[in-house]
PDB file of N, CA, C and O in Angstrom:
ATOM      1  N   UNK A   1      82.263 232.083  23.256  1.00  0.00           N
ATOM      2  CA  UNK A   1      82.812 231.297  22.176  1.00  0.00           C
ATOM      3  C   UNK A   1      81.836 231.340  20.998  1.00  0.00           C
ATOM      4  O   UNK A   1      80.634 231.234  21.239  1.00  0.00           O
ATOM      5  N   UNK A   2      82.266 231.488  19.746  1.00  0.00           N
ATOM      6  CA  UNK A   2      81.663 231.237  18.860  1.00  0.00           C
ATOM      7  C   UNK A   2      80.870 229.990  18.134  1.00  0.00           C
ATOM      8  O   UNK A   2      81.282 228.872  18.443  1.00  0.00           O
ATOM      9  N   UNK A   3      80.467 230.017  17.790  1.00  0.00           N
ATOM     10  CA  UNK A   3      79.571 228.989  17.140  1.00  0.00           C
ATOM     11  C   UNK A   3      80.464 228.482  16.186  1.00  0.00           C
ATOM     12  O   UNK A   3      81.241 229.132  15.487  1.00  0.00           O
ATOM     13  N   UNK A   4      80.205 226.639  16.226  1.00  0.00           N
ATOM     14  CA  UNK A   4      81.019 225.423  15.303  1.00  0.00           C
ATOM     15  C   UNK A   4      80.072 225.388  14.275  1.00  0.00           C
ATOM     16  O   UNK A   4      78.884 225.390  14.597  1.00  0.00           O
ATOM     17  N   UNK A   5      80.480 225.346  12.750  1.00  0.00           N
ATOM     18  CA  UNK A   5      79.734 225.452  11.660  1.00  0.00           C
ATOM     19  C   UNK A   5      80.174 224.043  11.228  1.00  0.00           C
ATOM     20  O   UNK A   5      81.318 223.595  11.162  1.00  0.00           O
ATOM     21  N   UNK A   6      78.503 223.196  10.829  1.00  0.00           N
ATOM     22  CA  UNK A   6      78.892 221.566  10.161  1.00  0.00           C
ATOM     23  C   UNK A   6      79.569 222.277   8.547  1.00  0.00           C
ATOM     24  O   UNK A   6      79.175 223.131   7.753  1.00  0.00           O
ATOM     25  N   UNK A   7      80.903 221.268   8.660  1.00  0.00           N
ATOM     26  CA  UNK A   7      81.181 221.227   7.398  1.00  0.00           C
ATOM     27  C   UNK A   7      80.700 220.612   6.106  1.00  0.00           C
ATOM     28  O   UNK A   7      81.351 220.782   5.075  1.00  0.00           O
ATOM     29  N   UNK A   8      79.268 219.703   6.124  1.00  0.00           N
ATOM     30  CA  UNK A   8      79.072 219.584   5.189  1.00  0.00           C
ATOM     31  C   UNK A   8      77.496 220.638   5.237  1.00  0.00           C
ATOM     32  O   UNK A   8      77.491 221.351   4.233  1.00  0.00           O
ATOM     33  N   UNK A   9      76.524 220.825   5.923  1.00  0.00           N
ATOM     34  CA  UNK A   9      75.432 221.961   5.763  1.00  0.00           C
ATOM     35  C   UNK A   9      75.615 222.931   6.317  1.00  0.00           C
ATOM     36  O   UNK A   9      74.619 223.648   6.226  1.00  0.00           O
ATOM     37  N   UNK A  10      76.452 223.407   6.918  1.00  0.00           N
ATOM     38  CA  UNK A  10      76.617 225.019   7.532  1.00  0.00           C
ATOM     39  C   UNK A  10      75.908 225.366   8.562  1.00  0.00           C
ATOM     40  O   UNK A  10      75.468 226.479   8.853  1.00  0.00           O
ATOM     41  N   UNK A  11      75.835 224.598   8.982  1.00  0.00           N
ATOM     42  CA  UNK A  11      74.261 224.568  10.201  1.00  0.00           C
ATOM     43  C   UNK A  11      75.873 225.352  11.689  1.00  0.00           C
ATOM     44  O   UNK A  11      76.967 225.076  12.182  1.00  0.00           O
ATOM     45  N   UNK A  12      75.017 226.154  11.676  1.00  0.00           N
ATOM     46  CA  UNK A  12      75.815 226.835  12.725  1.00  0.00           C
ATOM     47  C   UNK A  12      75.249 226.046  14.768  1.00  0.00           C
ATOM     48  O   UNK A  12      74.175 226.232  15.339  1.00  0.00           O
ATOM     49  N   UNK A  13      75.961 225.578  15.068  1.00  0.00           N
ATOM     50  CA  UNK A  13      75.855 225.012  16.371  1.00  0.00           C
ATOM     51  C   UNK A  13      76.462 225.471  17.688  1.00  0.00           C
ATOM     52  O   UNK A  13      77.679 225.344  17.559  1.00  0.00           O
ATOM     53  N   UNK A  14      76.184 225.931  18.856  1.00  0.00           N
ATOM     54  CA  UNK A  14      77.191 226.399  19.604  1.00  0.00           C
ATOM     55  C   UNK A  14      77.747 225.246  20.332  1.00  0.00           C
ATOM     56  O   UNK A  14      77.153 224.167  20.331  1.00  0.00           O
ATOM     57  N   UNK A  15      79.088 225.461  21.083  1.00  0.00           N
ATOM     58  CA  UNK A  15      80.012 224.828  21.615  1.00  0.00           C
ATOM     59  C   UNK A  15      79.671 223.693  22.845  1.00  0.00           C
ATOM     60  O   UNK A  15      80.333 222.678  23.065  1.00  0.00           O
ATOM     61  N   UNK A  16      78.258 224.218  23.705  1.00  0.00           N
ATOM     62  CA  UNK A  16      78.173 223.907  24.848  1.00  0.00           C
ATOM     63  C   UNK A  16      76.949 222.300  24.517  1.00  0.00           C
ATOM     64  O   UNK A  16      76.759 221.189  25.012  1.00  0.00           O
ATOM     65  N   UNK A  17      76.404 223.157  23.367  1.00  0.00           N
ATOM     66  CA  UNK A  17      74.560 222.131  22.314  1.00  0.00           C
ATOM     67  C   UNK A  17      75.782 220.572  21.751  1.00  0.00           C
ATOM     68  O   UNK A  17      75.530 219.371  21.850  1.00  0.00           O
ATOM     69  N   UNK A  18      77.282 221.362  21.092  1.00  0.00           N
ATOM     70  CA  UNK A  18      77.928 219.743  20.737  1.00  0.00           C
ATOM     71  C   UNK A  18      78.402 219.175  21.444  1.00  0.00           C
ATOM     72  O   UNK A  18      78.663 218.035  21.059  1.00  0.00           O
ATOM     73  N   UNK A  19      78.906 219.592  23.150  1.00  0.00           N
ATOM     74  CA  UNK A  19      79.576 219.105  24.286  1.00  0.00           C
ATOM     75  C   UNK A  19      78.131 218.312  24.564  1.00  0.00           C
ATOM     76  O   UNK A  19      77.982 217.090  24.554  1.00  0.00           O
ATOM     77  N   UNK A  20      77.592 218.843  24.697  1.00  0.00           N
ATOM     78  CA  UNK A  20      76.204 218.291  26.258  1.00  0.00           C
ATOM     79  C   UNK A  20      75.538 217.702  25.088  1.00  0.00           C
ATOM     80  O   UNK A  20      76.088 216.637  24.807  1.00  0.00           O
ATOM     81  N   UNK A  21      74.525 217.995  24.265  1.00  0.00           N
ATOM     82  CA  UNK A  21      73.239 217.848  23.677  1.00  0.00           C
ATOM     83  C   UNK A  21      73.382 216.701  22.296  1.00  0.00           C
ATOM     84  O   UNK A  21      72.354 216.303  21.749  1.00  0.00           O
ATOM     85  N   UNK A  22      74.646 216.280  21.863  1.00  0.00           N
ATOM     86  CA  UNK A  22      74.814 215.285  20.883  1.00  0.00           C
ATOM     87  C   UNK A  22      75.168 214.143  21.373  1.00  0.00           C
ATOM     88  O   UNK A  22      75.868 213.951  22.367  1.00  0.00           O
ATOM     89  N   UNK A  23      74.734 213.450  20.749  1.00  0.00           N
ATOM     90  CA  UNK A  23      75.002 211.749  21.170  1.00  0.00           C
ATOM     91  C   UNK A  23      76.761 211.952  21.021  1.00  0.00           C
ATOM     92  O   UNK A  23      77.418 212.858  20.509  1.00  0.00           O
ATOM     93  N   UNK A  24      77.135 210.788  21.653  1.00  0.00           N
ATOM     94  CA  UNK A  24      78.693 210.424  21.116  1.00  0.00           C
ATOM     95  C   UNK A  24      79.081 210.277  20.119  1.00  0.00           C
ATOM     96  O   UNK A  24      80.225 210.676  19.903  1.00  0.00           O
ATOM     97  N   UNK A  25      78.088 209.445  18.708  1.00  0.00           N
ATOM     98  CA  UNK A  25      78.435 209.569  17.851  1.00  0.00           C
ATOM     99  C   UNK A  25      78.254 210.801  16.869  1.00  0.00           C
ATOM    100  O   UNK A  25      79.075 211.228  16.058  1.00  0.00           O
ATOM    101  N   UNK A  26      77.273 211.159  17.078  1.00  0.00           N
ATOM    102  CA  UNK A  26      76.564 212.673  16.298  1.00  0.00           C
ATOM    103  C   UNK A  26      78.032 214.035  17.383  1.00  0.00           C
ATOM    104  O   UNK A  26      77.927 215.167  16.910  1.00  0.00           O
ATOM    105  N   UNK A  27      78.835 213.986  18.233  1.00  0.00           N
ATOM    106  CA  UNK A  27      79.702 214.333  18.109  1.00  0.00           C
ATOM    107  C   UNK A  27      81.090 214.356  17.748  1.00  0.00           C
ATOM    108  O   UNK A  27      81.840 215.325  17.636  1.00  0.00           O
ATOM    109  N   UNK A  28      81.353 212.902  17.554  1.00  0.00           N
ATOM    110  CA  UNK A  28      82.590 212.367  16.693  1.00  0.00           C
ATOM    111  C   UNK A  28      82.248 212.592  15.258  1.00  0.00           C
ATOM    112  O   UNK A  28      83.027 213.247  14.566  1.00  0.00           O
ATOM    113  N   UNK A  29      81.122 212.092  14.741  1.00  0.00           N
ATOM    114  CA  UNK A  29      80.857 212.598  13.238  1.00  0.00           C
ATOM    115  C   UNK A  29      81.039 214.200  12.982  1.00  0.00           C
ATOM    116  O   UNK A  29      81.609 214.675  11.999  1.00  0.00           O
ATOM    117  N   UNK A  30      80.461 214.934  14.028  1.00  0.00           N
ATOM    118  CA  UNK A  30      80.599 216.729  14.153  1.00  0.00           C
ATOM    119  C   UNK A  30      82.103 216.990  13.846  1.00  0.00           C
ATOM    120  O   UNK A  30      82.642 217.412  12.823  1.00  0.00           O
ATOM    121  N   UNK A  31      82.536 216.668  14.865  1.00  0.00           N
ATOM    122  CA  UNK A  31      83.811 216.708  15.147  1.00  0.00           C
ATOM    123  C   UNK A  31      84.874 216.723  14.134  1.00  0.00           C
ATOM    124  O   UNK A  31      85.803 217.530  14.137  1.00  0.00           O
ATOM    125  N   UNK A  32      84.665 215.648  13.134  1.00  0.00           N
ATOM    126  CA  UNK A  32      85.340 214.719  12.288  1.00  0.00           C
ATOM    127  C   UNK A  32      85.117 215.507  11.153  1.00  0.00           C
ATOM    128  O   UNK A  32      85.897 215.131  10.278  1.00  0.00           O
ATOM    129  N   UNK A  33      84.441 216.388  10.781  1.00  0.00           N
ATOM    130  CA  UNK A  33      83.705 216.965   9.357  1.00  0.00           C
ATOM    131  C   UNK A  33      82.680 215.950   8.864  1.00  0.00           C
ATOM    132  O   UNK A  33      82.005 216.157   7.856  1.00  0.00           O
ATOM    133  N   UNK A  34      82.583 214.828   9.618  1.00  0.00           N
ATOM    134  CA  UNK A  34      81.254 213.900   8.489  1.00  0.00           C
ATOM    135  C   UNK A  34      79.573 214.456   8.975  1.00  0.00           C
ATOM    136  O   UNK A  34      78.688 213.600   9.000  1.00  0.00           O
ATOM    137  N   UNK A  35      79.324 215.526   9.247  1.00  0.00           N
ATOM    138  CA  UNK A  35      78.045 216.018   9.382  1.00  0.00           C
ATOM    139  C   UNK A  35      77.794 216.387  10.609  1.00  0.00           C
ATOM    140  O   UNK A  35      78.706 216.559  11.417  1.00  0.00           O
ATOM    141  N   UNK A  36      76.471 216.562  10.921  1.00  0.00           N
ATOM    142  CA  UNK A  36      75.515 217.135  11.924  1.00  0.00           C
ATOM    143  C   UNK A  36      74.319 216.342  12.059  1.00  0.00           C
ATOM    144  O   UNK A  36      73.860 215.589  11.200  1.00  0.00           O
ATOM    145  N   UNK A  37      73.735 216.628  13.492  1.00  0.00           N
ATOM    146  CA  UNK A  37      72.191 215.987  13.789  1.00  0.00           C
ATOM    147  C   UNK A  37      71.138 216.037  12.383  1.00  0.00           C
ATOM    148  O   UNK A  37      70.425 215.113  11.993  1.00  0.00           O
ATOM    149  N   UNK A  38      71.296 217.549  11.704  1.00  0.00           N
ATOM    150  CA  UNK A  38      70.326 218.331  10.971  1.00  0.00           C
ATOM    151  C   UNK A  38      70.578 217.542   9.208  1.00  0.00           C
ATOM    152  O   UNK A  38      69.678 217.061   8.520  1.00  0.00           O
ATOM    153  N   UNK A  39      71.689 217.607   8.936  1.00  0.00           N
ATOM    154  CA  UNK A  39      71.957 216.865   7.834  1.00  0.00           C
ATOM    155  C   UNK A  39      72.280 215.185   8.108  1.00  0.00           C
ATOM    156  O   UNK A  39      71.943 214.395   7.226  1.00  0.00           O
ATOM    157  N   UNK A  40      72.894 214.711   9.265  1.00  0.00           N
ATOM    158  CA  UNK A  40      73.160 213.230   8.899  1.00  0.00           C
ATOM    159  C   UNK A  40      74.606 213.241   7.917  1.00  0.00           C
ATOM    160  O   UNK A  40      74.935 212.207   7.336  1.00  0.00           O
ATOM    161  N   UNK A  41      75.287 214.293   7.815  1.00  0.00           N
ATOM    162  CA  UNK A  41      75.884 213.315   6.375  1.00  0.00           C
ATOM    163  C   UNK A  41      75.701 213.480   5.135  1.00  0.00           C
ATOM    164  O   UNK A  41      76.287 212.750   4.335  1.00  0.00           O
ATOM    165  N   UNK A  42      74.976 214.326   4.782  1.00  0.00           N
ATOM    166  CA  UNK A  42      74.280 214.176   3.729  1.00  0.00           C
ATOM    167  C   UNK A  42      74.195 215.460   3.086  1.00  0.00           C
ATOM    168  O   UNK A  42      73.806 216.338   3.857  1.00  0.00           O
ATOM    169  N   UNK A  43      74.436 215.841   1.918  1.00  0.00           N
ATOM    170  CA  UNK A  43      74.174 217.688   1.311  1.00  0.00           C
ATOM    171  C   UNK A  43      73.511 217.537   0.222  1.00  0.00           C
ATOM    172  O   UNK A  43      73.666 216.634  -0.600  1.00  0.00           O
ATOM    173  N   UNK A  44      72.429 218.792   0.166  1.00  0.00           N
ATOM    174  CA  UNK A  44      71.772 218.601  -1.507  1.00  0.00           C
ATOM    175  C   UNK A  44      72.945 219.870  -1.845  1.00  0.00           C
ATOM    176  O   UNK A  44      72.228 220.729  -2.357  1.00  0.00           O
ATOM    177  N   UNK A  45      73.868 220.233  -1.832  1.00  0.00           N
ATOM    178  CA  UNK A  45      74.903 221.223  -2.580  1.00  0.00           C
ATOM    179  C   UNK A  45      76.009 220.297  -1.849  1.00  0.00           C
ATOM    180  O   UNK A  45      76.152 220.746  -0.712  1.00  0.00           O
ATOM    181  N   UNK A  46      76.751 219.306  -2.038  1.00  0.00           N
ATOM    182  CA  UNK A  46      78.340 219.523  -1.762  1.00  0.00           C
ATOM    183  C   UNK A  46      79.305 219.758  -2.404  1.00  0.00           C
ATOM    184  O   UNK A  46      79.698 219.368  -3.503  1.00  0.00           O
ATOM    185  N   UNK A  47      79.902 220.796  -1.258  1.00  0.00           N
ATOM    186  CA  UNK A  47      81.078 221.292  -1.756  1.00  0.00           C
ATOM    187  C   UNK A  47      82.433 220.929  -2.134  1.00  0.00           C
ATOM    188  O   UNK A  47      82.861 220.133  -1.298  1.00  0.00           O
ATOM    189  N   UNK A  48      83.285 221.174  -3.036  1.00  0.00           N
ATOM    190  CA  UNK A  48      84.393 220.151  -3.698  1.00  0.00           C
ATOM    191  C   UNK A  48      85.159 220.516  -2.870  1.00  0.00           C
ATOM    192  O   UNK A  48      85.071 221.618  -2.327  1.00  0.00           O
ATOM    193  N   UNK A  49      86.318 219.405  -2.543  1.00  0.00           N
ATOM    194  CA  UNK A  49      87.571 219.563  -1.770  1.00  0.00           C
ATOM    195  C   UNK A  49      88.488 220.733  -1.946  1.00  0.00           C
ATOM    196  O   UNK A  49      88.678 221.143  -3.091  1.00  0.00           O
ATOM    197  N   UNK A  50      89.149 221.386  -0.804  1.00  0.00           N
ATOM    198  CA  UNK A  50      90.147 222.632  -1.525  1.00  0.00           C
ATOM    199  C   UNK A  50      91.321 221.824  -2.297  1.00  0.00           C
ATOM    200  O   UNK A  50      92.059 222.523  -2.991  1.00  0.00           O
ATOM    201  N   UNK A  51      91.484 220.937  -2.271  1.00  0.00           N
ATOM    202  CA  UNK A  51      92.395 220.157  -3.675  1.00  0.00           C
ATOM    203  C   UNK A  51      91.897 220.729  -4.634  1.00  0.00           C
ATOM    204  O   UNK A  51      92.457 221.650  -5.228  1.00  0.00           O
ATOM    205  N   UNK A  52      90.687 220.230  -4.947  1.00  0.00           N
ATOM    206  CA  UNK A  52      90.033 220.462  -6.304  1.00  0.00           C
ATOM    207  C   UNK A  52      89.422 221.962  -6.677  1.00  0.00           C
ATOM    208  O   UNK A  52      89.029 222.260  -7.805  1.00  0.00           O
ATOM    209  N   UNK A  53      89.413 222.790  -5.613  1.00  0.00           N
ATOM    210  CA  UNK A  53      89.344 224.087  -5.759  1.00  0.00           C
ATOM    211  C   UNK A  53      91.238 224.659  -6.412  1.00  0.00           C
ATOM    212  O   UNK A  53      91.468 225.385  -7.380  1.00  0.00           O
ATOM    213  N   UNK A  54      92.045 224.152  -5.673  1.00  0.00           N
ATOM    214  CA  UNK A  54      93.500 225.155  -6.130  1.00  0.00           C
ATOM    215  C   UNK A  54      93.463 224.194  -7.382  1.00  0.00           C
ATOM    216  O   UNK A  54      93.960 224.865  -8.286  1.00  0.00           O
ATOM    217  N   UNK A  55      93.134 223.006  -7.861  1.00  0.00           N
ATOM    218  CA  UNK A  55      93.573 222.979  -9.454  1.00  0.00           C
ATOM    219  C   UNK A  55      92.763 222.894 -10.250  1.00  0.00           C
ATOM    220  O   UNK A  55      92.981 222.389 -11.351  1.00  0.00           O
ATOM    221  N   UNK A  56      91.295 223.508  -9.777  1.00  0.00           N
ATOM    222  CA  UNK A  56      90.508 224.379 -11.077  1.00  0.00           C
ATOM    223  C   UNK A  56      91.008 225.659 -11.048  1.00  0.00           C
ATOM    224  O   UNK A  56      90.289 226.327 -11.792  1.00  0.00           O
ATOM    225  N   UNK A  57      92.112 226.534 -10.437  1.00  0.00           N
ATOM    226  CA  UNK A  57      92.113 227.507 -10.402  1.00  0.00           C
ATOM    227  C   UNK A  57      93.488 227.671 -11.279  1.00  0.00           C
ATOM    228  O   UNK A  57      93.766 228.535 -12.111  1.00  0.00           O
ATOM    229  N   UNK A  58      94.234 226.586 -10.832  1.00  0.00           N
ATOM    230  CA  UNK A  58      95.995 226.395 -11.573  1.00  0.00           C
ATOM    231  C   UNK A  58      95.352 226.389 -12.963  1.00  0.00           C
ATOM    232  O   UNK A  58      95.421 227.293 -13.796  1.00  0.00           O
ATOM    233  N   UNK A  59      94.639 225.076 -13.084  1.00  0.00           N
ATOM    234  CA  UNK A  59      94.038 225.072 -14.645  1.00  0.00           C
ATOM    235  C   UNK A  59      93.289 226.079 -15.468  1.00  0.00           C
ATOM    236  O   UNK A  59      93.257 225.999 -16.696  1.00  0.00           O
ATOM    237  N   UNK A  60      92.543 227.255 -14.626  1.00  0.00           N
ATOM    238  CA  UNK A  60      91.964 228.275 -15.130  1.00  0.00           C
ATOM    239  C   UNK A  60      92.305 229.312 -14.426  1.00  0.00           C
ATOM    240  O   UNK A  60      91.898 229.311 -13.264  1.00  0.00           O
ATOM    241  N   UNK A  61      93.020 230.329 -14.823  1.00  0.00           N
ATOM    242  CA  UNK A  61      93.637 231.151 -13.838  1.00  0.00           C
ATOM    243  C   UNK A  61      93.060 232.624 -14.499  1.00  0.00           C
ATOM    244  O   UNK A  61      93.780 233.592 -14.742  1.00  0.00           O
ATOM    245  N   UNK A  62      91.787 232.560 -14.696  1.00  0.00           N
ATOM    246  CA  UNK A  62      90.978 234.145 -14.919  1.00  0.00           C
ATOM    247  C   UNK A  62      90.666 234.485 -13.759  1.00  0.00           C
ATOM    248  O   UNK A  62      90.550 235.670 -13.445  1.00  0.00           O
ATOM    249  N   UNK A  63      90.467 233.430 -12.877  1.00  0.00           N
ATOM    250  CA  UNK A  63      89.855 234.203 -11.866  1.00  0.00           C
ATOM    251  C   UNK A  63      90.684 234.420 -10.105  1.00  0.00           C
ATOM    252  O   UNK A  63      91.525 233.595  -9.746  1.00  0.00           O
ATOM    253  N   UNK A  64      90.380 235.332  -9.399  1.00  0.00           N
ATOM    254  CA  UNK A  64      90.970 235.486  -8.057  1.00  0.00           C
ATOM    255  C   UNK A  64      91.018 233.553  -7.649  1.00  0.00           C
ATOM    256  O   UNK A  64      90.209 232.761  -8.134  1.00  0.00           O
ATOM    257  N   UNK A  65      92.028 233.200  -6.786  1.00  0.00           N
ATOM    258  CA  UNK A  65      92.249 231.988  -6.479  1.00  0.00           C
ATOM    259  C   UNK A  65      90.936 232.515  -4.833  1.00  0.00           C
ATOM    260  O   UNK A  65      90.434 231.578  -4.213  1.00  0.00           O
ATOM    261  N   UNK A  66      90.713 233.483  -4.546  1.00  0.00           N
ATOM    262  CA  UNK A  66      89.951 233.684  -2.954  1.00  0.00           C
ATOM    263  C   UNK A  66      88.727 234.062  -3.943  1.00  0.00           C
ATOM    264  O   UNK A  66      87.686 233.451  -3.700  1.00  0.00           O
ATOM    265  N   UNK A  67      88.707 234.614  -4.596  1.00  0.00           N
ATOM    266  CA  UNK A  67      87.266 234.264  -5.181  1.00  0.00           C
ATOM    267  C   UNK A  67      86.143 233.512  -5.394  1.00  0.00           C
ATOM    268  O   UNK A  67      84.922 233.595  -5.264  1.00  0.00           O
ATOM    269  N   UNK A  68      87.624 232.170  -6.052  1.00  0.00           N
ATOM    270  CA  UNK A  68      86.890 231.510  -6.527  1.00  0.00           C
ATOM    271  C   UNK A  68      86.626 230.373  -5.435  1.00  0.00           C
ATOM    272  O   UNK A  68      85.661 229.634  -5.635  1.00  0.00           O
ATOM    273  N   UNK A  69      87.457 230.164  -4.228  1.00  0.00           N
ATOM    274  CA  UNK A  69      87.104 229.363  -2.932  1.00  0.00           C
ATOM    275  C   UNK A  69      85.891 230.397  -2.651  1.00  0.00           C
ATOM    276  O   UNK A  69      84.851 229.755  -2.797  1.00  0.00           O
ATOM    277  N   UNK A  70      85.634 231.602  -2.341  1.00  0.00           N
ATOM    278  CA  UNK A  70      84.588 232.158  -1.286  1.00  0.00           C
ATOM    279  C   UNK A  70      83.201 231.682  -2.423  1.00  0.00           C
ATOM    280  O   UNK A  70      82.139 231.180  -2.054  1.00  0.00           O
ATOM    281  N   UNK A  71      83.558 231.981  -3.716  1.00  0.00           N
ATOM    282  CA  UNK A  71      82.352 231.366  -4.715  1.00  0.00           C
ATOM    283  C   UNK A  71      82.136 230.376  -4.160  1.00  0.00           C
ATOM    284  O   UNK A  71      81.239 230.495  -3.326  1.00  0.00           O
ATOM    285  N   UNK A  72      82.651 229.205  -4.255  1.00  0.00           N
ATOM    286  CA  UNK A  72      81.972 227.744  -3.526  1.00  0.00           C
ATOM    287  C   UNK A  72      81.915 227.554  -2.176  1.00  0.00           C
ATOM    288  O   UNK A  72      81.222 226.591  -1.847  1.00  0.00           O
ATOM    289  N   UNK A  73      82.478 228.232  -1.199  1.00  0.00           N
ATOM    290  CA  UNK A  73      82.227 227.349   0.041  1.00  0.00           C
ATOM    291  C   UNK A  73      81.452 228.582   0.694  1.00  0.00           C
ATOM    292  O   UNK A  73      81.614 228.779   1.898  1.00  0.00           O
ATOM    293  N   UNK A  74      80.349 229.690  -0.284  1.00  0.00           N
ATOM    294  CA  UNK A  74      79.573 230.715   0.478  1.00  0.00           C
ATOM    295  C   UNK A  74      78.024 230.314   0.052  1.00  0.00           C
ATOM    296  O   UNK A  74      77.983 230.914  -1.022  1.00  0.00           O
ATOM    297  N   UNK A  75      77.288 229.963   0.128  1.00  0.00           N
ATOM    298  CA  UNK A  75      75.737 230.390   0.048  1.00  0.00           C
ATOM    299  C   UNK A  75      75.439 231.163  -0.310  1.00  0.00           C
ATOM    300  O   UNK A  75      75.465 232.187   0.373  1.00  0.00           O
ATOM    301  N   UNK A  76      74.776 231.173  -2.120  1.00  0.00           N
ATOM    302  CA  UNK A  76      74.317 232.432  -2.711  1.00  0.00           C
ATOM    303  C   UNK A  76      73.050 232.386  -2.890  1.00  0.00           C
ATOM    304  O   UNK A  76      72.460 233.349  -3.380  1.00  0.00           O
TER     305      UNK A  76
END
């Protein structure tokens, strides 16, 4: 199985470390998208909702609509 990526730091985790090795709550928060052990919750970059990604894109339409999601939700 592949590795679960926190949705707010990207911290790549495998399947068996969030079953066994997280508290109950540090896996309901995992779970839930509200963070990881490593962040808490917390991002020095967060990323905007895909709401707000498709209507900066409706509103500005120069650019690829997959562009401009892989622009924000990739690590440059």
């Amino acid at each position: 199985m592949g590795d679960m990526i926190c949705k707010i730091c990207g911290e790549p985790w495998d399947a068996y470390g969030v079953q066994h090795d997280f508290t109950a709550a540090e896996r309901s928060n995992f779970l839930n998208g509200k963070g990881c052990p490593c962040c808490k919750g917390k991002s020095d970059n967060p990323k905007p909702d895909l709401e707000t990604v498709i209507w900066s894109h409706v509103n500005n339409q120069d650019t690829d609509p997959l562009e401009t999601i892989d622009r924000l939700y990739t690590d440059q």
